[in-house]
C-alpha positions as CSV (number, residue, x, y, z in Angstrom):
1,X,-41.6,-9.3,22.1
2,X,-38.1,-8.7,23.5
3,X,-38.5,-12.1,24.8
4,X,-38.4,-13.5,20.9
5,X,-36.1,-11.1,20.2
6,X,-34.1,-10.5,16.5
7,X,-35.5,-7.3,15.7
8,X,-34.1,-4.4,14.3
9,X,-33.4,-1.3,16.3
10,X,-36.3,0.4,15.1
11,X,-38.5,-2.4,14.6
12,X,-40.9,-3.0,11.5
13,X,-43.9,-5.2,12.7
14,X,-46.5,-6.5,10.7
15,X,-50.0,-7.6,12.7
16,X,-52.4,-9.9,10.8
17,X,-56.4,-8.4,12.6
18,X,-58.9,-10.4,12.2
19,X,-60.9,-7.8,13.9
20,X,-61.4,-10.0,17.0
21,X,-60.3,-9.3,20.4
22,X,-57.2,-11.1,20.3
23,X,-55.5,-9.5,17.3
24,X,-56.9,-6.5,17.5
25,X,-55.4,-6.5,21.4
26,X,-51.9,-7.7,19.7
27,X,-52.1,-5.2,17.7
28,X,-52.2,-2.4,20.4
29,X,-49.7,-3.8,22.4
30,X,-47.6,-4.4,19.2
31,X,-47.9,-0.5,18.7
32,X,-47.0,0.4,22.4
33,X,-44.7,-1.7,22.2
34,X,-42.7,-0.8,18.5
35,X,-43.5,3.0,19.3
36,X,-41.2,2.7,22.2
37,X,-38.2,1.5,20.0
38,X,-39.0,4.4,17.4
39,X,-40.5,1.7,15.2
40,X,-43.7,1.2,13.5
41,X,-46.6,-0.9,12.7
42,X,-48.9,-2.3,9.6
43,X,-51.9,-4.1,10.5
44,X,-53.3,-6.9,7.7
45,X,-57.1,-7.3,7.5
46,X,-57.6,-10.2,5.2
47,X,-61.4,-10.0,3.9
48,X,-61.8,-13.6,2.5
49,X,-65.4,-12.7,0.8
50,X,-66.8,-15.8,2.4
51,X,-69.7,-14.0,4.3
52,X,-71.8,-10.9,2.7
53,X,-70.9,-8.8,5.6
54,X,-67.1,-9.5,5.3
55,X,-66.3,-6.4,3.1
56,X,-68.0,-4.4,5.9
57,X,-66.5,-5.5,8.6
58,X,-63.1,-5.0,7.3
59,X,-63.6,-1.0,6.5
60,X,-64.6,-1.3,10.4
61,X,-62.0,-2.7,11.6
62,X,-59.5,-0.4,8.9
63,X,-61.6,2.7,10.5
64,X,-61.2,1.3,14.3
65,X,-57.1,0.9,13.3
66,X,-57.0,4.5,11.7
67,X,-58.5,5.9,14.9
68,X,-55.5,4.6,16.8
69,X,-52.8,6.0,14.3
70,X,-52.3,2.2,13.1
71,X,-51.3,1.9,9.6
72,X,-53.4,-0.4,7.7
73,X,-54.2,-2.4,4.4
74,X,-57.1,-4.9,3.6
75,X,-56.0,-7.7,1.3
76,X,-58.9,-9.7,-0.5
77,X,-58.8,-12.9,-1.4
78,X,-60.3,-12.8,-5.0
79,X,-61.4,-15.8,-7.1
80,X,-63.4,-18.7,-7.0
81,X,-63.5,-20.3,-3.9
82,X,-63.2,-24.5,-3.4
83,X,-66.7,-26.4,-3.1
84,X,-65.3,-28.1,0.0
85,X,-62.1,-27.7,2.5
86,X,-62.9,-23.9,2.9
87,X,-61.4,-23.6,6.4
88,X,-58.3,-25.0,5.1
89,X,-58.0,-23.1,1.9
90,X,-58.9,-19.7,3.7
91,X,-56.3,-20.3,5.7
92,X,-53.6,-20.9,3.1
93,X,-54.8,-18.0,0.8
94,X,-54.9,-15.5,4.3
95,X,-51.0,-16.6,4.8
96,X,-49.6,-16.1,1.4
97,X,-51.6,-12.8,1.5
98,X,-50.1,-11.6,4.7
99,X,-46.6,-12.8,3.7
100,X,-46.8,-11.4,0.0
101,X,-47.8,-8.4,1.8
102,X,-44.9,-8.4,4.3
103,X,-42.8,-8.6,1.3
104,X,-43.9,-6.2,-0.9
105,X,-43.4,-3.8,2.5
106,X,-39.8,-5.1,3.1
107,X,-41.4,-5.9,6.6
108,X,-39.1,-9.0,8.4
109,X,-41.7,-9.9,10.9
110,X,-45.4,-10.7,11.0
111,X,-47.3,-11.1,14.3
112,X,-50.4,-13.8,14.5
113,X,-52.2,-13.4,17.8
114,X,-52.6,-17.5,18.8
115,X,-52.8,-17.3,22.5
116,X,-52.6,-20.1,25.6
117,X,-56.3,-21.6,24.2
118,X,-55.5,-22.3,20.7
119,X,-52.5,-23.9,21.8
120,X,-54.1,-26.0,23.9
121,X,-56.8,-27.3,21.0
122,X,-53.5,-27.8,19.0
123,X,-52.2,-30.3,21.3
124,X,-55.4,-31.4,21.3
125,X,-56.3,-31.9,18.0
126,X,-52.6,-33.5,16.8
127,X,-53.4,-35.8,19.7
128,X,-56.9,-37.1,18.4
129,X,-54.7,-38.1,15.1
130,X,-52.0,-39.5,17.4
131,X,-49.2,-37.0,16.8
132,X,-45.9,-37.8,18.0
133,X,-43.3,-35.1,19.5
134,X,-43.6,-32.8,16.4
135,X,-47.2,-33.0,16.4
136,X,-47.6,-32.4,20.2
137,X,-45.3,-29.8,20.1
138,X,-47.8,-27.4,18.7
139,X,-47.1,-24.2,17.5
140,X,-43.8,-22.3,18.1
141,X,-43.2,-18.9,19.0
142,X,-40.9,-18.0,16.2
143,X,-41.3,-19.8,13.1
144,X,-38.2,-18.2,10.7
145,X,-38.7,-19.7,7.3
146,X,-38.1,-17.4,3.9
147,X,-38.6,-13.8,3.4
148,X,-40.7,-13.5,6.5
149,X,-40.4,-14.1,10.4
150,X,-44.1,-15.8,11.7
151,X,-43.8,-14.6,15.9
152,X,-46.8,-15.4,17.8
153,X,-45.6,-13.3,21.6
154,X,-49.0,-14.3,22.8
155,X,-48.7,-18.2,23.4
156,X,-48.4,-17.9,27.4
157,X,-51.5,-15.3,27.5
158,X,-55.3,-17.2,27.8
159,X,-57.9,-15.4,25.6
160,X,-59.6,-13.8,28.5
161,X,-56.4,-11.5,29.0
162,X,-56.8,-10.4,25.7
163,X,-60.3,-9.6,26.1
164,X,-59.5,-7.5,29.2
165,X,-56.7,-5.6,27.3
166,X,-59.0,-4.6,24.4
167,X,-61.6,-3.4,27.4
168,X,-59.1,-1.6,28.9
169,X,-57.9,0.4,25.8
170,X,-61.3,1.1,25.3
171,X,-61.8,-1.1,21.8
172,X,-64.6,-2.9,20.5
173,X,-64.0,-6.1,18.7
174,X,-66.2,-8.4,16.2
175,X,-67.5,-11.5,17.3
176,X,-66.8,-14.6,14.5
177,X,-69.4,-16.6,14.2
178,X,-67.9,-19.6,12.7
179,X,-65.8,-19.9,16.4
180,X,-69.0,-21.6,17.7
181,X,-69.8,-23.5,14.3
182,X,-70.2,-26.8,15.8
183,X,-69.2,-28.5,12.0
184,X,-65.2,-27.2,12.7
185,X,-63.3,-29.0,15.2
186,X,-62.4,-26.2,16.9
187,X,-66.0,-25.0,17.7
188,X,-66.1,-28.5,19.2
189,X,-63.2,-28.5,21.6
190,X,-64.4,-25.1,23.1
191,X,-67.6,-26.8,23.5
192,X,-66.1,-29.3,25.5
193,X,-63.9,-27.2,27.5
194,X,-65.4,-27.6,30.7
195,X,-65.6,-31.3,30.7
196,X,-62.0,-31.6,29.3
197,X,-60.7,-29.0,32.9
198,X,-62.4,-31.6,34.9
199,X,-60.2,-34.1,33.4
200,X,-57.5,-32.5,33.9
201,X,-57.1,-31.5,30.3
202,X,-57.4,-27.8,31.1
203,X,-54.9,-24.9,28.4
204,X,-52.7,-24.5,31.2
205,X,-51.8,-28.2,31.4
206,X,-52.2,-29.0,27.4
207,X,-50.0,-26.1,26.9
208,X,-46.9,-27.4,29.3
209,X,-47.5,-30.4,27.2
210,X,-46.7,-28.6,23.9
211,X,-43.4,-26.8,26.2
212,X,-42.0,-29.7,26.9
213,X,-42.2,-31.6,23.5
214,X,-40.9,-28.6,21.9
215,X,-38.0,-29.1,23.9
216,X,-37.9,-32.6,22.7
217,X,-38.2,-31.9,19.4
218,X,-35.9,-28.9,19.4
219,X,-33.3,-31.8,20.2
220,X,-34.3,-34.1,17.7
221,X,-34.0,-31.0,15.4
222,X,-30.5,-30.1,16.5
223,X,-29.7,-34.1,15.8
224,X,-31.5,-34.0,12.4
225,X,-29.7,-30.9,11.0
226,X,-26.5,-32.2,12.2
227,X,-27.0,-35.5,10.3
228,X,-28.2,-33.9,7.3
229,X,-25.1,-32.0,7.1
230,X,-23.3,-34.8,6.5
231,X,-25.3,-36.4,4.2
232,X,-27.1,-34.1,1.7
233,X,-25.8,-32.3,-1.2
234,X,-28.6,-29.4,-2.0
235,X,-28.0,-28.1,-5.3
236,X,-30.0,-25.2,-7.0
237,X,-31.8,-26.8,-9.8
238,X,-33.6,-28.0,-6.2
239,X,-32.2,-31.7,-6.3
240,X,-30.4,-33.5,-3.5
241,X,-27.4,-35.6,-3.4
242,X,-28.4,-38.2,-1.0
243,X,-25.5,-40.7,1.1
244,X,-27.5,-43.4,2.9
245,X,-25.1,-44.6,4.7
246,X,-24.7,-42.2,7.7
247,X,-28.7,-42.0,8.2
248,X,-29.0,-46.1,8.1
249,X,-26.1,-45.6,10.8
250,X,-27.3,-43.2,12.5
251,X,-30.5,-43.6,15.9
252,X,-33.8,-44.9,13.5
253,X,-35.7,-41.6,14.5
254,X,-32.8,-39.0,13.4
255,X,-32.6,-41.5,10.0
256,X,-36.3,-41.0,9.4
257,X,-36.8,-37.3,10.1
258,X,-33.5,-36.4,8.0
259,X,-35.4,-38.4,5.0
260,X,-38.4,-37.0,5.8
261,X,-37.1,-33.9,5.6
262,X,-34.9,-34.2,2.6
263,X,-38.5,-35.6,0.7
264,X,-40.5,-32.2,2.3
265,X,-37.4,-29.3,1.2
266,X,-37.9,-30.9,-2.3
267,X,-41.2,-32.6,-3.2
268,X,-43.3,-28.6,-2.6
269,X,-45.8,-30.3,-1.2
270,X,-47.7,-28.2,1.3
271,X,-47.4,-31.3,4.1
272,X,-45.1,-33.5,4.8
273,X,-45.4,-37.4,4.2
274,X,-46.9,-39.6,6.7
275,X,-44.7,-41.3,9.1
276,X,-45.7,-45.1,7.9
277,X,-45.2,-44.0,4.3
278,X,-41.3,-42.7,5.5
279,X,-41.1,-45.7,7.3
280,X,-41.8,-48.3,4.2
281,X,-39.6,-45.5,2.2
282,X,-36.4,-45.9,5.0
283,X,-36.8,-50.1,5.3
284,X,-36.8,-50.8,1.4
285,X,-33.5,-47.9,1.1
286,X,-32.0,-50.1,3.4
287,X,-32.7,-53.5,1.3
288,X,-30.1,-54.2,-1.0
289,X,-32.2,-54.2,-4.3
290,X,-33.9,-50.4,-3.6
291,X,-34.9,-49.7,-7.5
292,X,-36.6,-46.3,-7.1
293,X,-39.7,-45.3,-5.6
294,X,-41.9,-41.8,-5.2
295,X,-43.1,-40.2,-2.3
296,X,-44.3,-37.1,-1.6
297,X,-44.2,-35.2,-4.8
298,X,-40.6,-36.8,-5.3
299,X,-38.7,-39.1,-7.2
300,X,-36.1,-41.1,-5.3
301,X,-33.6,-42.9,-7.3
302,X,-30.6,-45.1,-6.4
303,X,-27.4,-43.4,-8.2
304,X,-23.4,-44.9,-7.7
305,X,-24.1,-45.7,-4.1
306,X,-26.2,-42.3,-3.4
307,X,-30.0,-41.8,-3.9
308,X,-31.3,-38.6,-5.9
309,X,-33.9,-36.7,-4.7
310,X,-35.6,-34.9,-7.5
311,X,-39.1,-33.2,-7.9
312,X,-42.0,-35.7,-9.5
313,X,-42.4,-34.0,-13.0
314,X,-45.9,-35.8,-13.1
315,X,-46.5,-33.4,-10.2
316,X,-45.2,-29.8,-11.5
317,X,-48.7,-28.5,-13.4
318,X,-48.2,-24.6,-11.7
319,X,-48.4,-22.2,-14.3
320,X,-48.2,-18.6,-12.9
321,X,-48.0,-15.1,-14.9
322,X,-44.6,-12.9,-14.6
323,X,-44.4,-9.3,-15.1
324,X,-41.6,-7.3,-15.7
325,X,-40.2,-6.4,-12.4
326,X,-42.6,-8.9,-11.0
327,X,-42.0,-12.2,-8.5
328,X,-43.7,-15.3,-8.2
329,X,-43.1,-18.4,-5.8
330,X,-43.7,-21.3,-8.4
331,X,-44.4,-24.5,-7.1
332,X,-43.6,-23.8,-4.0
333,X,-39.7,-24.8,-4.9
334,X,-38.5,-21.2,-6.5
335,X,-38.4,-17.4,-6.4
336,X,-38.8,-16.4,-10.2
337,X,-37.8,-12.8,-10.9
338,X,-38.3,-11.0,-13.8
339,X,-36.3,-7.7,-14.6
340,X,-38.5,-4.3,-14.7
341,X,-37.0,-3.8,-18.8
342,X,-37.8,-7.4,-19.7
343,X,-40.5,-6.3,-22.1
344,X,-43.9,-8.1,-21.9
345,X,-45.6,-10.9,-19.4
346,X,-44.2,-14.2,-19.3
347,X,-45.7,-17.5,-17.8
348,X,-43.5,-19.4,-15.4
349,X,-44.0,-23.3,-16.0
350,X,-42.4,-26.4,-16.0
351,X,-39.5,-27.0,-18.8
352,X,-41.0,-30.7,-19.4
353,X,-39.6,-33.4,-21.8
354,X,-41.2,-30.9,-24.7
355,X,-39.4,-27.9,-23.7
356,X,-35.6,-29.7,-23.0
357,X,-36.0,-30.8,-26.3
358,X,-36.1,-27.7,-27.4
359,X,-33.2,-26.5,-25.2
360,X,-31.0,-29.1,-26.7
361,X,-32.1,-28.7,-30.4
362,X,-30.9,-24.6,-29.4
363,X,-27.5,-25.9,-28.0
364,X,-26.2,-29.3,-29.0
365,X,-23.6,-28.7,-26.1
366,X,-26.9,-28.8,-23.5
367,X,-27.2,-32.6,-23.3
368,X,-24.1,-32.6,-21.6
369,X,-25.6,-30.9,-18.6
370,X,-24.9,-33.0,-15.8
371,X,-28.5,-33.0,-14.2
372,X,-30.6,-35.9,-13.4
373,X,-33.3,-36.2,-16.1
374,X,-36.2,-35.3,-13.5
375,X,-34.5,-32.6,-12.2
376,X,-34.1,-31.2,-15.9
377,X,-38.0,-31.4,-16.8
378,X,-39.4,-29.9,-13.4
379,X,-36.9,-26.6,-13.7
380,X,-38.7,-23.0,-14.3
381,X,-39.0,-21.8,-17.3
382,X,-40.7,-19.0,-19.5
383,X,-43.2,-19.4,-21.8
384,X,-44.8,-16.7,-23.7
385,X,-47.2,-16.6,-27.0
386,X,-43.5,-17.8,-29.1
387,X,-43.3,-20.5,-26.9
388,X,-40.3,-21.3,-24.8
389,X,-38.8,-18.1,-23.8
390,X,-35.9,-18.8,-21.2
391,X,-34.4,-21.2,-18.6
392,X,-32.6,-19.3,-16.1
393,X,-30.8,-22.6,-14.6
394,X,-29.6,-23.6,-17.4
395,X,-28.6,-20.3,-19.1
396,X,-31.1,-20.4,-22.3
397,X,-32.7,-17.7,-24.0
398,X,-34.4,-18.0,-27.1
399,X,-32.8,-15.2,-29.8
400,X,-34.0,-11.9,-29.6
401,X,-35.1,-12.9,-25.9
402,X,-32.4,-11.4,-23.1
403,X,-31.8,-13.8,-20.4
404,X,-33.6,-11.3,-17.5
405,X,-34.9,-13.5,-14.9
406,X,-33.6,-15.1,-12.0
407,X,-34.8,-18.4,-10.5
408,X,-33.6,-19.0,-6.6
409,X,-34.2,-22.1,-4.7
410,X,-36.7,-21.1,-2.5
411,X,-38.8,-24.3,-0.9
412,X,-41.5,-24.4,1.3
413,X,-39.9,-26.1,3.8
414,X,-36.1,-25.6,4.6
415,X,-33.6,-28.7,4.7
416,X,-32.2,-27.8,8.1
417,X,-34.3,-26.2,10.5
418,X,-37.5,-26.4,12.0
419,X,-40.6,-27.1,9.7
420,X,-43.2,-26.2,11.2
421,X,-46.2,-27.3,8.4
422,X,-49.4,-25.2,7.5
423,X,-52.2,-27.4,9.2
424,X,-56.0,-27.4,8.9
425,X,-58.7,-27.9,11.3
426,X,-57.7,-31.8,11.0
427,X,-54.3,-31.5,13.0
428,X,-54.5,-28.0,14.4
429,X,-54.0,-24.2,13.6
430,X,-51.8,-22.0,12.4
């Protein structure tokens, strides 16, 4: 932990349990560890209701925490749940549970317990689908993107320390099942794991693998952010401003990460595009008759020598409910805030063609609003039973409305700065 370091001097940690023996293990030494520093500790049990025992084995692992004087809260993922890519959407739900949590809490930091092993079937898995760098790179250590700081301080430790820790502390742990489900890919690699030692593909090896390319990609990073710099106006509304010219100049792998990552900060897609799809994108920008094209929940458009990067409003269709003093992440592009004396619940939704409409038939003044006209129909705005209730960009209320709410930038990915993608059992784990 002091190794990752940026804590504060009393440290507030949160510990997402599973209730096996590697989180529950990080979450004793998490404990020792924050108690020394005067700090303290909330363990997350996520009970995704996907097996009739699930309920029960969270109030066991909640009653196994309270024992050790660990503070604790199970978060349920309600709802129906998709016919198909369940791995995958469990995951997504348990980390916007755990990092609404961390939120709500005012915690900075949330601790996942991947060790040495699941980095290894990372590297393994992004390999299979014939990662590059990034991909090979696995997962990072610290991963600081919005309100909350991901750490994982167990990356250099195999699973069977972990398993010795919990045995020494004296602590039982649940066995998943699903961890030896031959239909997940990861149930498969473990499978193979003796074959793949014998090969010479053993964690300790696959893991220096993911060291070193991190250190590759940590330079092509540093490169990346620098060019970006240069080239990229961000404004709020969550458009870029985009020069061409220093990217087209610049080495062809800095050029097609910068646009890669200009396309990710803006489209809210929850993965980035695919290389050859970048690639087609970067060869036709540097044609002479580039007319437009979309690409990863964006619309790029040539403008007086620059391209605009704006948000696909064929692709906006989040609608999300807002109370008073409430917060949503909407379309994974903005933080929407509601004041706590704003009266009743609002919807947060797309403006549209319908709703700017409306906005300039309000204020005649408003089509002189120097926004690109995708940009203006993918902005937040508030809808309630009346119809359109605000735009907080633009500085509309509908009379007898107060203009209460706040919408911040806020995307997925950041423009500068390592994105490290959610991933399913396709490319890897998070």
């Amino acid at each position: 932990m002091d190794r990752l370091g940026g804590f504060e001097a009393k440290p507030r940690v949160a510990v997402g349990v599973s209730g096996g023996a590697d989180s529950l293990g990080l979450a004793l030494l998490v404990q020792r560890w924050a108690a020394e520093r005067a700090g303290d500790v909330l363990a997350l049990v996520v009970d995704h209701g996907l097996r009739a025992e699930s309920a029960a084995e969270a109030a066991r692992v909640g009653g196994w925490l309270q024992a050790r004087g660990i503070a604790h809260a199970v978060l349920r993922w309600d709802g129906e749940k998709p016919p198909t890519g369940i791995q995958e959407a469990a995951r997504a739900a348990r980390h916007r549970l755990l990092a609404e949590r961390c939120r709500e809490e005012g915690i900075l930091h949330l601790a996942l317990a991947h060790h040495r092993d699941d980095q290894a079937e990372t590297v393994l898995l992004r390999f299979a689908r014939g990662s590059g760098v990034d991909g090979l790179a696995a997962m990072a250590p610290v991963r600081a993107g919005g309100a909350v700081r991901v750490i994982r301080p167990l990356l250099d430790l195999p699973h069977g320390r972990l398993v010795v820790t919990c045995r020494a502390f004296g602590q039982e742990w649940i066995e998943d099942p699903s961890n030896r489900n031959p239909r997940f890919a990861r149930a498969r690699l473990r499978a193979a794991e003796e074959a793949l030692a014998a090969e010479g593909l053993d964690a300790p090896r696959l893991a220096d693998l993911a060291r070193r390319a991190a250190r590759a990609r940590n330079a092509l990073e540093a490169g990346t952010a620098s060019l970006l710099a240069e080239a990229v106006e961000v404004h709020p509304e969550g458009w870029l401003r985009l020069d061409p010219k220093p990217l087209l100049e610049a080495p062809e792998e800095l050029g097609l990460r910068a646009l890669a990552r200009c396309i990710a900060a803006t489209g809210g897609a929850a993965y980035p595009p695919k290389d050859e799809a970048v690639e087609r994108l970067f060869a036709e920008i540097a044609g002479e008759r580039f007319r437009g094209r979309t690409l990863g929940g964006c619309r790029i458009l040539p403008r007086k020598g620059h391209l605009v990067i704006a948000r696909e409003p064929v692709g906006v269709t989040e609608r999300l409910s807002l109370t008073p003093g409430g917060e949503v992440w909407w379309d994974r592009r903005f933080a929407v805030r509601l004041a706590a004396g704003a009266g009743g619940a609002v919807s947060v939704a797309t403006l549209g063609r319908e709703g700017w409409q409306m906005v300039r038939s309000a204020g005649p003044d408003s089509g002189r609003i120097g926004l690109p006209e995708p940009v203006r129909e993918t902005l937040p705005a508030l809808w309630d039973g009346n119809g359109l209730a605000a735009v907080p960009h633009l500085g509309f209320s509908r009379p007898g409305f107060p203009l209460s709410a706040v919408a911040l930038h806020a995307p997925g990915v950041v423009l500068a700065g390592p994105a490290f993608q959610v991933v399913s059992d396709r490319v890897g784990i998070i």
